[in-house]
C-alpha positions in Angstrom: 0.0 0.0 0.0 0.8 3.7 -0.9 0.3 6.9 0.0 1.1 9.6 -2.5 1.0 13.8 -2.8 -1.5 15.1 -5.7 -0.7 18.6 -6.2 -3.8 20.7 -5.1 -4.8 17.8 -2.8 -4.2 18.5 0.8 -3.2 15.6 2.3 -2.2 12.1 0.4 -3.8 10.0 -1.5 -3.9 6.1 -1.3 -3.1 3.8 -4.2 -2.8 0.1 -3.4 -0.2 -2.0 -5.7 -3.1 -3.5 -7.7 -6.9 -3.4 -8.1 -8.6 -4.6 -5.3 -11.7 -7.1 -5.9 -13.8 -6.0 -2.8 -16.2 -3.1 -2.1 -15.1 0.5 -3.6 -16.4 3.3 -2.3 -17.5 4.6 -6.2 -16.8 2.8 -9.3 -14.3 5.3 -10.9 -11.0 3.9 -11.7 -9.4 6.3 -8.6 -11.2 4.2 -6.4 -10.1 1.1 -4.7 -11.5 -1.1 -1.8 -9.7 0.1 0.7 -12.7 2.3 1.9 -10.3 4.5 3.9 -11.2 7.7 2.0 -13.7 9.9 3.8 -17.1 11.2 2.0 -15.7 14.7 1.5 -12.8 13.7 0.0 -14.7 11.2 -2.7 -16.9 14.3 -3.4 -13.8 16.5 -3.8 -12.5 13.5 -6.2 -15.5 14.3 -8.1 -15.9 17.9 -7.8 -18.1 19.9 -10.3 -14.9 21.3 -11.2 -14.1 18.2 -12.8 -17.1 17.7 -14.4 -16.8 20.7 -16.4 -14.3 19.8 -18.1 -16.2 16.9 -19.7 -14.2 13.9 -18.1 -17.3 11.5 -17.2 -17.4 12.5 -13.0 -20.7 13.7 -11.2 -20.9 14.9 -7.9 -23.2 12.0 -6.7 -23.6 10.4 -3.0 -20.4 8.2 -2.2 -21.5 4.5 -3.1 -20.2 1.1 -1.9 -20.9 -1.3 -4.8 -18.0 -3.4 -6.0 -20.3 -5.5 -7.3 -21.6 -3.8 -10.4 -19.5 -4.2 -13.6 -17.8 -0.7 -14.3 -16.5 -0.2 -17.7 -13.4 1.4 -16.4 -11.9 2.6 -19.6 -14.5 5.4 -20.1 -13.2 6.8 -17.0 -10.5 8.7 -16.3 -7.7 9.4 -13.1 -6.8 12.2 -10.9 -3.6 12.3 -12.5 -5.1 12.5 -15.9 -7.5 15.3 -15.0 -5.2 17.6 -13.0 -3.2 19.0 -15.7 -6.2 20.1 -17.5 -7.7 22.1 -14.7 -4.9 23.0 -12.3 -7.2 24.9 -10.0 -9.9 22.0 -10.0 -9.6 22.0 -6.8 -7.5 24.7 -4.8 -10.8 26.1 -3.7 -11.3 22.8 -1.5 -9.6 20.7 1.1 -10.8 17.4 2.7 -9.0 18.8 5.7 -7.2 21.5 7.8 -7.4 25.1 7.3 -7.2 26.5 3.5 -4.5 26.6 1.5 -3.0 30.0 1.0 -2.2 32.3 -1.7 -0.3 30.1 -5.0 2.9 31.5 -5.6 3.7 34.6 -7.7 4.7 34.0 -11.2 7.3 36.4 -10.8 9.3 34.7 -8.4 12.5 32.6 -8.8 14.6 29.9 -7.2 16.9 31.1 -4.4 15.1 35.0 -4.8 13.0 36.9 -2.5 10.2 39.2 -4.0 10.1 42.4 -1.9 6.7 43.8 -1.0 7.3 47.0 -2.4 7.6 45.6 -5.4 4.0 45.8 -7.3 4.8 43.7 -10.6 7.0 43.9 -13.7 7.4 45.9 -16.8 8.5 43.8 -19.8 11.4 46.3 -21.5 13.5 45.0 -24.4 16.4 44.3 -21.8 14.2 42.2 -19.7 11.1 42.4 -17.2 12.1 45.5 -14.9 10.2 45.3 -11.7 8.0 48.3 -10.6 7.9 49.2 -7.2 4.8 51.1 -5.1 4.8 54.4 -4.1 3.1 53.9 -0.9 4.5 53.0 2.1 3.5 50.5 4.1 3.6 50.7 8.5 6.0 47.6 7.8 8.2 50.3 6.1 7.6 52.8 8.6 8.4 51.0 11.4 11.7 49.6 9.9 12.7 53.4 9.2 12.1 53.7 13.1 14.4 51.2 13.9 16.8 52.1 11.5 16.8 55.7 12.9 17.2 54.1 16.2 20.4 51.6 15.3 18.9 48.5 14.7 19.6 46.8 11.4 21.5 49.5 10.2 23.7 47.1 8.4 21.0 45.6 7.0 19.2 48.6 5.2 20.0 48.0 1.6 18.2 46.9 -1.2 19.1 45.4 -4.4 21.5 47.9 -7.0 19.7 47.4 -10.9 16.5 49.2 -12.3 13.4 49.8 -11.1 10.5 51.2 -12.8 7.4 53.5 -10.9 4.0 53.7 -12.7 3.5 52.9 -16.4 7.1 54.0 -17.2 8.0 53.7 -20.8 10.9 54.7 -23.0 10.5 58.2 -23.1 10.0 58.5 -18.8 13.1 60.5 -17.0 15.9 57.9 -15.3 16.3 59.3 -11.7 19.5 57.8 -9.9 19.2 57.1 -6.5 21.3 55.1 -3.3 20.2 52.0 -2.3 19.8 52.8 1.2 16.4 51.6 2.0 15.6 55.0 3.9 16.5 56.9 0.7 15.1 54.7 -1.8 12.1 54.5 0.3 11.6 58.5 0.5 12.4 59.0 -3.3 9.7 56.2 -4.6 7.1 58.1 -1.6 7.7 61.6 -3.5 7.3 60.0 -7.1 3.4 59.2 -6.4 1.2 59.8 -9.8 4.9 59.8 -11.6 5.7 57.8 -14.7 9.4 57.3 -14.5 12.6 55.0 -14.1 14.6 54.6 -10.7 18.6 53.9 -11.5 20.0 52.2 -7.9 23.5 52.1 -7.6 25.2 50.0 -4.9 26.6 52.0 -2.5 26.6 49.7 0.0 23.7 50.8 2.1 25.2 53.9 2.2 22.7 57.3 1.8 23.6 60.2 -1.0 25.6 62.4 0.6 28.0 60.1 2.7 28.2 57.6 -0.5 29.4 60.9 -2.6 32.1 61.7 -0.1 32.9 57.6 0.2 33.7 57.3 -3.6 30.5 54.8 -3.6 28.5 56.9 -5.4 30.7 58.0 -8.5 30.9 58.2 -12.5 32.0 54.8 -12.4 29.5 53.1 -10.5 26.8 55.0 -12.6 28.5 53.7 -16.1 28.8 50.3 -14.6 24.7 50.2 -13.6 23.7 52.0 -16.7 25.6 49.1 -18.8 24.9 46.3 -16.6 21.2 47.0 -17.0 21.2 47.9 -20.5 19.7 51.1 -19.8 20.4 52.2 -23.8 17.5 49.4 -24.5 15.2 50.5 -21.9 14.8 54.7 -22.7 15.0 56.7 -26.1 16.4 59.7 -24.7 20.2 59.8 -22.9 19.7 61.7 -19.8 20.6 60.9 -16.0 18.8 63.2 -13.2 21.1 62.8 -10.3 20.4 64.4 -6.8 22.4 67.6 -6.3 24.0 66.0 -2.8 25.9 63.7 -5.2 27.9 66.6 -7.0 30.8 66.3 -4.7 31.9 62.2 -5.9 30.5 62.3 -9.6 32.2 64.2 -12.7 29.4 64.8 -15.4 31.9 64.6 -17.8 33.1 61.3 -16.7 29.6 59.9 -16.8 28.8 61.1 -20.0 32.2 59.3 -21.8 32.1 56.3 -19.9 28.3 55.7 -20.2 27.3 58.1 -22.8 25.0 59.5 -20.7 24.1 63.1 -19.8 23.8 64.3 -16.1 21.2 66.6 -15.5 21.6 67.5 -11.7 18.1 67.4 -9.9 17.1 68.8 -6.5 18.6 68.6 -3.0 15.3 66.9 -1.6 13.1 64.6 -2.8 10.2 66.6 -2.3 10.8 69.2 -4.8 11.3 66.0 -7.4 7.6 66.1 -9.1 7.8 70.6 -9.5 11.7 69.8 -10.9 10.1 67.7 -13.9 6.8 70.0 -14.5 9.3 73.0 -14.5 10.8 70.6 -17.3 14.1 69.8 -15.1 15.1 73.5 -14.3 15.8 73.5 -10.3 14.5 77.1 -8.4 17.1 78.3 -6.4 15.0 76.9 -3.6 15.6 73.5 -5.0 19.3 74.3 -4.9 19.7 75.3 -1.0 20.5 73.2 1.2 19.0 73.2 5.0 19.4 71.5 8.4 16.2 72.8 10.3 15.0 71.5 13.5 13.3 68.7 12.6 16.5 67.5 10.5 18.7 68.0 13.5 16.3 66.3 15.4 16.0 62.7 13.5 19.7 62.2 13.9 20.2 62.4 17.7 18.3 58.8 18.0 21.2 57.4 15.4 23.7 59.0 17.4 22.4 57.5 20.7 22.3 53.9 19.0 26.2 54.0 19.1 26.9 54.6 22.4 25.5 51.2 24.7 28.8 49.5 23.9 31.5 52.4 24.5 29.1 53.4 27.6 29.3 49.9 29.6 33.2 50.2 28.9 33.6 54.2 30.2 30.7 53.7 33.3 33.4 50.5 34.2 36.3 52.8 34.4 34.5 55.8 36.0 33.6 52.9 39.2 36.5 51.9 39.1 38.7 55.2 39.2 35.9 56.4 41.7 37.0 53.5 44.2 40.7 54.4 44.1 41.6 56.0 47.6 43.8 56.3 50.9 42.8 52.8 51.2 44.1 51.7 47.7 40.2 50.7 46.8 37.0 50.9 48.4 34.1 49.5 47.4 31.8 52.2 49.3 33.5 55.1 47.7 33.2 53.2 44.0 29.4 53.2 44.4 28.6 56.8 45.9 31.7 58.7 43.8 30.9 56.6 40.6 27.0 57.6 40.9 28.4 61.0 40.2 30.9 60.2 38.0 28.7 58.5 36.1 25.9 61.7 36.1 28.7 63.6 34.9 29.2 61.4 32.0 25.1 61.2 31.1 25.5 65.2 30.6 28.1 65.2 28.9 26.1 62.7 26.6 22.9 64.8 26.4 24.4 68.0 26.1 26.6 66.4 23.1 24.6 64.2 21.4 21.1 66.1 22.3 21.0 69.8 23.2 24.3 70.9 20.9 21.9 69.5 17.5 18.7 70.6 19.2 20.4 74.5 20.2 22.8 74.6 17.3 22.3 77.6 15.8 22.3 79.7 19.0 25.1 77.9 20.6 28.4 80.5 19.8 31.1 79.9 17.7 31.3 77.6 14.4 33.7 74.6 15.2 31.0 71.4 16.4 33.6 70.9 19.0 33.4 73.9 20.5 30.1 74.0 20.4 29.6 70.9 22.0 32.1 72.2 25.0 30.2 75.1 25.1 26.6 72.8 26.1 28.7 70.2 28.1 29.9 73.1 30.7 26.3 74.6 30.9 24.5 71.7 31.2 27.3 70.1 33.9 27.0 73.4 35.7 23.8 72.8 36.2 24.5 69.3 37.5 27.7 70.3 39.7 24.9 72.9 40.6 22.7 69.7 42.2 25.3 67.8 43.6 27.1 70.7 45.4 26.7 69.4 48.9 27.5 66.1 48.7 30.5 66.4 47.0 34.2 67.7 47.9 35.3 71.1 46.3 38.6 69.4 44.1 35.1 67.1 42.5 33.3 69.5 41.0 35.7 71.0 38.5 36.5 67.5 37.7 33.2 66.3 36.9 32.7 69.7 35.0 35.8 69.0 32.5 34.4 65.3 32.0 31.0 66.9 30.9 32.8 69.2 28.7 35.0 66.6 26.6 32.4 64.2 26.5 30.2 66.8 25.0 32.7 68.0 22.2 33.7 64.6 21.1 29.8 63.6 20.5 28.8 66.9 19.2 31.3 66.4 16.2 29.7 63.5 15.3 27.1 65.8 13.6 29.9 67.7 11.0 29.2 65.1 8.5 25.2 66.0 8.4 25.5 69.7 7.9 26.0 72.1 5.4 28.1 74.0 8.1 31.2 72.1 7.3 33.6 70.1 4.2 35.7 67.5 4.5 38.4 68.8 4.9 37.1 71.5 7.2 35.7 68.1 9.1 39.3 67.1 9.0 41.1 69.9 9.9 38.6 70.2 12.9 39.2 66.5 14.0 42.9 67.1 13.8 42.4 70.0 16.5 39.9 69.0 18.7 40.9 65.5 19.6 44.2 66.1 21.0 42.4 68.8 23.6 39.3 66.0 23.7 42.2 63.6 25.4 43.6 65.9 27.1 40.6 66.8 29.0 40.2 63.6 29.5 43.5 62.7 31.1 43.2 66.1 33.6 39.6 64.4 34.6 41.2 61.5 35.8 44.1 62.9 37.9 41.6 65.4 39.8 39.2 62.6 40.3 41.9 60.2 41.4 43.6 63.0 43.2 40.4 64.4 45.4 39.9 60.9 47.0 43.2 61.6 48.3 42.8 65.3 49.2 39.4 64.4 50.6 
């Protein structure tokens, strides 16, 4: 005895090594004398489905007559029947829950298709697949998390061509990272748009930071425009590229090596859709570049998300270093000095990686690292201001230099998101600042150490 898989059968089906002579359940050559099929399933057998197609089943009662001669070669199998109505009987199962969805025709061995992806385009260079301009809360809440640190690493999608609304041959190319986050915001703002989407691998890298990497370059541009046959796809030979990508492509470059034409499009993707009805002449609105509130504000969670690790090492020390005393080490002192210690640090932290983005264009001065001194001493003032009378006078300016230096370190994480600064100016501020940051640092530790001893 045997039990097989039908496809579109849930379940298995029994076939016996040969013909039984007993009772069958109905005289139709898929039937056999075991009698172990249920009533639903020898209806399902011998669904109206099947009948419509004109292969001799009806939908009758289960019977139990082996003893009526069947002329079995007017009938037909399951086997036979199945290719000719492949959905015969998806709708049905003799058991368990339904089936769900069949598969897309779209999708291929060892691939995953992405939701954002809608369908496909047939171009002479191959189907091209065309991605939604909604986004979906899945999308929203992995932008969250991103923004927070987790699966940063992960936020890519695949470099090639993509194609939004009914794009044909005459539709703009727009070139674009394959950040996720960017992608994502460029394919929001091109709702109601007919056009191409050019993704270059930049390794998960946004616009900006991929210019200044060398990921996002002539050559990567001439090697996606070839590698997806772009020439096949459009008519016309022109590239819109966003304007935060002028500082690691050379329109000249792109235009030998890929035979292209750069046409340089807006800063933000919100101004895409008024850049193509304004037939791809930027305002000088287009052209400016801003770091408002509400951008200063989206980075401070991604500047957070790197500090857990560095923290648990630095809040070790601080116990540590606050323990060391006239009595070598004490355990007491550790705990109620390193509590402070330890504050110190968390303002230094806020005022850094918090108030200096938050306050930046009132804070004085123009260097990130001075700036972010300039918060750490206010806002450890304010702390020294609280913890006054439990501490011992050589503390205080201790705990107010660790504020500072903390401060300035984080606050010039934030040079590379503004149009404050270059890299070299980013550089040549780096080059400064960390040398005073450590030094700081190292005067922190001998007037902590040093007023367990004077105290």
């Amino acid at each position: 005895m045997t039990f097989i898989n039908v496809p579109g059968l849930a379940g298995k089906l029994y076939v016996p090594d040969g013909r039984p002579p007993g009772s069958k359940k109905h005289p139709c050559r898929d039937c056999f004398g075991c009698q172990q099929c249920s009533d639903d399933r020898c209806s399902l057998c011998r669904s109206e489905t099947m009948a419509a197609a004109g292969r001799g089943y009806d939908r009758g009662k289960p019977m139990r007559d082996g003893k009526r001669n069947i002329n079995y070669a007017s009938t037909v199998t399951v086997r036979e029947i199945l290719p000719t109505v492949p959905q015969a009987i998806s709708s049905e199962t003799c058991c368990g829950p339904p089936p769900p969805p069949a598969s897309s025709s779209n999708e291929r061995p060892g691939y995953r298709l992405l939701p954002f992806v809608a369908g496909f385009i047939d171009t002479p260079a191959g189907p091209v697949p065309r991605v939604a301009t909604a986004l979906t809360p899945a999308d929203r809440i992995g932008a969250a998390a991103v923004r927070c640190g987790i699966g940063r690493n992960r936020c890519a999608i695949a470099p090639g061509l993509y194609a939004v609304g009914a794009a044909s041959a005459d539709s703009p190319v727009l070139v674009t990272a394959n950040y996720k986050l960017t992608f994502d915001t460029l394919r929001r703002e091109l709702a109601g748009v007919d056009a191409w989407v050019l993704v270059l691998d930049t390794r998960g890298v946004n616009v900006w930071c991929a210019a200044g990497k060398n990921l996002f370059s002539h050559d990567e541009i001439a090697l996606r425009v070839q590698r997806t046959r772009l020439e096949q796809v459009v008519r016309h030979r022109r590239l819109i590229l966003p304007q935060l990508a002028a500082t690691g492509v050379s329109a000249r470059q792109v235009r030998k090596k890929s035979g292209f034409e750069v046409v340089w499009g807006p800063v933000r993707a919100g101004d895409i859709q008024d850049f193509l009805r304004n037939g791809m002449q930027a305002e000088q609105a287009m052209r400016r570049v801003t770091f408002t509130f509400g951008e200063r504000l989206v980075l401070v969670p991604v500047e957070l998300s790197f500090l857990p690790k560095p923290t648990a090492v630095i809040l070790a020390a601080l116990f540590f270093l606050s323990g060391i005393g006239g009595g070598i080490f004490s355990f007491d002192a550790a705990w109620a000095r390193g509590l402070s210690a330890a504050a110190a640090y968390a303002a230094g932290v806020f005022a850094g990686a918090v108030a200096t983005p938050v306050l930046l264009p009132w804070i004085p001065g123009c260097a990130f690292a001075l700036k972010g001194a300039l918060a750490g001493t206010a806002v450890g003032a304010l702390l020294i201001f609280f913890l006054r009378t439990g501490l011992h006078a050589a503390e205080l300016p201790a705990l107010l230099v660790l504020a500072a230096a903390v401060s300035s370190y984080l606050a010039m994480n934030f040079t590379g998101s503004t149009p404050f600064t270059s890299p070299s100016g980013v550089e040549k501020e780096m080059r400064r600042a960390i040398p005073l940051q450590a030094a700081a640092l190292l005067v922190f530790v001998l007037a902590w150490v040093g007023s367990a001893f004077a105290g």
